[in-house]
C-alpha positions, -999 to 999 in steps of 0.1 A, spaced: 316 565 122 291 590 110 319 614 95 343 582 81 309 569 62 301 606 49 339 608 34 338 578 21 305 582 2 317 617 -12 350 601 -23 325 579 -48 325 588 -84 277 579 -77 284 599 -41 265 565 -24 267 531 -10 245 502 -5 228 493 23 248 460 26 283 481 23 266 507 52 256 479 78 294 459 69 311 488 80 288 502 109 290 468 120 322 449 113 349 478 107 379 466 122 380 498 147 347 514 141 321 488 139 301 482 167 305 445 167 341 453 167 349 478 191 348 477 231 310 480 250 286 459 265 261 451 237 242 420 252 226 420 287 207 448 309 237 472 302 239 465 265 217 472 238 194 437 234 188 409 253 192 371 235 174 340 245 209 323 251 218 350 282 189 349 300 202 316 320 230 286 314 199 264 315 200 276 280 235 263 268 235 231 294 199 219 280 217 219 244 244 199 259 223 173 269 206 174 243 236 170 220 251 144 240 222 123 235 228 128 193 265 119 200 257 85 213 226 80 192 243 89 158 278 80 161 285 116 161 319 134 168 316 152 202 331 184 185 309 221 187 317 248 162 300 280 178 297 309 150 295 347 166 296 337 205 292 373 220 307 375 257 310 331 259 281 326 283 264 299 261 299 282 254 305 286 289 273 267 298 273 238 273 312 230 283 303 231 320 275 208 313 296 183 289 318 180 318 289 171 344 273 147 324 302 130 298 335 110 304 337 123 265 365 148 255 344 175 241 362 200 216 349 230 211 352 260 189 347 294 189 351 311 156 348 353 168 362 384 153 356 407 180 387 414 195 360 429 224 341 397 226 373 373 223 383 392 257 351 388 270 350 352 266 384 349 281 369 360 313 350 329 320 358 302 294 392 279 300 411 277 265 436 252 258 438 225 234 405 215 235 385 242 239 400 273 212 386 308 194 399 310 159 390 341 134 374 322 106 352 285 100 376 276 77 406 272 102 384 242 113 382 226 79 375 195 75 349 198 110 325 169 122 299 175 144 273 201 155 273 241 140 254 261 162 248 300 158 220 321 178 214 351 162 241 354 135 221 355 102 202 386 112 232 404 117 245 396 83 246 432 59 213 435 35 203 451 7 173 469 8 147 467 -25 117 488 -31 93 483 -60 83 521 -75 56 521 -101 64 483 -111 101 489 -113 125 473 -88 148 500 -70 179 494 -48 175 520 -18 212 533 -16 228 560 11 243 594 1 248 625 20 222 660 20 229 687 45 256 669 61 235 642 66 234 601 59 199 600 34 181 574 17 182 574 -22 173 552 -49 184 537 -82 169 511 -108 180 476 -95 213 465 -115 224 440 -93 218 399 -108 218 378 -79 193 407 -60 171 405 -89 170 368 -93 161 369 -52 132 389 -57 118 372 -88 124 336 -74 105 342 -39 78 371 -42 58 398 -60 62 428 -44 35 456 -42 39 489 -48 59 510 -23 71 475 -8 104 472 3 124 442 16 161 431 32 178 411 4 203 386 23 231 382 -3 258 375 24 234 350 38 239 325 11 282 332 15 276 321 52 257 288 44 279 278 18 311 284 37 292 263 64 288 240 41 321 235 28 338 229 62 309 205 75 322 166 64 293 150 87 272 166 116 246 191 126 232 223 120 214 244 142 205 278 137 185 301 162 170 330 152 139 353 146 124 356 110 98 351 87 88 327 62 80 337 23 43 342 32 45 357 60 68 383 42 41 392 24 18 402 46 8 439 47 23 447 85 58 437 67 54 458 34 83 483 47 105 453 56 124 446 88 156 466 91 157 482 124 186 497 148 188 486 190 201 510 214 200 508 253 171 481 245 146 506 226 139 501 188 150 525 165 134 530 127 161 550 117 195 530 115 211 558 99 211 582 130 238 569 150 257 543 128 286 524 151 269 531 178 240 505 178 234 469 166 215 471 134 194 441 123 169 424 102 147 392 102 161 363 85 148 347 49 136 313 67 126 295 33 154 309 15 180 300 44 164 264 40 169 264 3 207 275 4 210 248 27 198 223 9 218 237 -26 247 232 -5 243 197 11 233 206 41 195 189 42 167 202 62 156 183 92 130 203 114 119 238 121 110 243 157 94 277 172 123 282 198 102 272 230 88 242 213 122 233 206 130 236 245 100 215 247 112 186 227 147 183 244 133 179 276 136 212 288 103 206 313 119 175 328 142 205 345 117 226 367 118 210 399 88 204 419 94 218 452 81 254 459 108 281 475 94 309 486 127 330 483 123 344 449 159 354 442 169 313 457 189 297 428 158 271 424 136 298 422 156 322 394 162 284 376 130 277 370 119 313 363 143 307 332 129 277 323 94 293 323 108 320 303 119 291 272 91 277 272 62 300 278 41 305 250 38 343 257 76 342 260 104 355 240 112 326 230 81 328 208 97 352 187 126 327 178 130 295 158 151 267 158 164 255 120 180 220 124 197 208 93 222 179 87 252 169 61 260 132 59 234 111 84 209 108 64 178 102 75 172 104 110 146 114 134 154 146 155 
């Protein structure tokens, strides 16, 4: 990846690329990206760990939980799941559907990953009812719930500094061989208009600009006739954006589950990431019909569905006992020391109305 990125930024006439155009190919090239290719990326072999693997209490508690909103609201017992990773959610919610319901659940998994679409293979039964298609909008028109965990942090950003009261795109070239930072006065409208509309950056500030965030929700949008939205993932609100800790944004690389500043060292070779616009995912949301319901700090959301009903009483003093790992994962949801801390819960919805989540 590192030489096919150099040649292609020598083969343009401004010898760069954008950040955004950097992270879509490290990340999605159809052969290259690391999304895209073969390797374990989530798990204790992987690179990161996500809320949704540590047990199926995760996916089954959602299942309820959405169950209950099926027979409550009158809604369609049909799951969308964007960007499953290796199925073990899916796997978990369907398992769960099938404990508790006499319902025919339909559920889809829209994945590009050829990797991942194996992986899910492994322990997921498709058939009719339960498919993986390539894009959202096979599924048009779709009624029911949209869930993603951690999809809009993997999205490709543009990165903005301000220099001397002047707004600069930070664009990648090549010095010595080497993938280097550069910078150019901002050009781009729809970056600009970001920036303007949600802050005032300082001096030397630099944040992720989420273009391809606002593609997502809309496309969401579009294919959504009636149903909900939920969206888990960790981010930061306009103010807290803004506070000094932040003021050389979020972008960061994850390989072999250590942080790494520099995401242009080994590009295809780790996930690459950045917090999520909160108020400005909200906002898209609501400029495209779907209308915001609830933000939940991800263990609070837990919380609210019930998730301490499921820790059962009785001691076991054999720590690896299925009890005994079970309720170790429910701790781990719900804890405020947690990870789960570091996540939140969006809920919105597209033609219920108002309801009470």
């Amino acid at each position: 990846m590192q030489n096919y990125l150099k040649n292609l930024i020598l083969s343009k006439e401004n010898k760069m690329i954008s950040y955004s155009e950097f992270m879509g190919l490290a990340l999605y090239h159809p052969e290259l990206g690391y999304y895209m290719k073969a390797g374990e990326k989530v798990g204790r072999k992987g690179d990161f760990i996500t809320t949704s693997n540590i047990s199926d209490i995760y996916g089954r508690s959602i299942a309820k939980w959405y169950f209950k909103q099926v027979k409550e609201l009158e809604l369609s017992p049909s799951v969308c799941e964007i960007g499953a990773g290796n199925g073990r959610f899916a796997s978990a919610f369907i398992d769960e559907w099938k404990k508790i319901s006499d319902i025919q659940l339909s559920y889809f998994i829209v994945e590009e990953s050829p990797f991942h679409r194996n992986l899910q293979r492994e322990i997921i039964h498709f058939d009719e009812q339960v498919k993986q298609v390539e894009s959202i909008e096979d599924l048009q028109p779709f009624n029911g719930l949209v869930f993603s965990n951690e999809l809009f942090d993997a999205l490709p950003v543009h990165v903005v500094e301000k220099q001397n009261n002047t707004l600069m795109e930070v664009m990648i070239t090549v010095e010595d061989d080497k993938l280097v930072e550069t910078v150019i006065p901002l050009e781009n409208p729809d970056i600009r208009d970001f920036i303007e509309e949600n802050f005032e950056l300082k001096h030397a500030q630099r944040i992720e600009v989420p273009i391809m965030m606002k593609d997502m929700i809309a496309r969401i949008a579009n294919v959504l006739r009636k149903g909900l939205v939920i969206t888990i993932d960790y981010g930061y609100t306009n103010e807290e954006w803004m506070d000094p800790a932040r003021r050389k944004g979020s972008l960061r690389g994850y390989y072999k589950h250590e942080m790494i500043e520099d995401v242009l060292k080994n590009p295809g070779n780790m996930d690459i990431t950045s917090h999520v616009h909160f108020d400005s995912l909200i906002q898209m949301g609501e400029d495209h019909g779907l209308h915001f319901l609830k933000k939940f700090r991800q263990d609070e959301f837990f919380i609210s569905i019930g998730l301490l009903d499921e820790l059962q009483d009785n001691y076991d003093p054999n720590p690896f006992s299925e009890v005994s790992r079970r309720n170790r994962a429910i701790r781990s949801l719900v804890m405020p020391n947690g990870m789960s801390t570091y996540f939140h819960a969006i809920l919105q919805e597209k033609g219920l109305g108002k309801i009470n989540i």
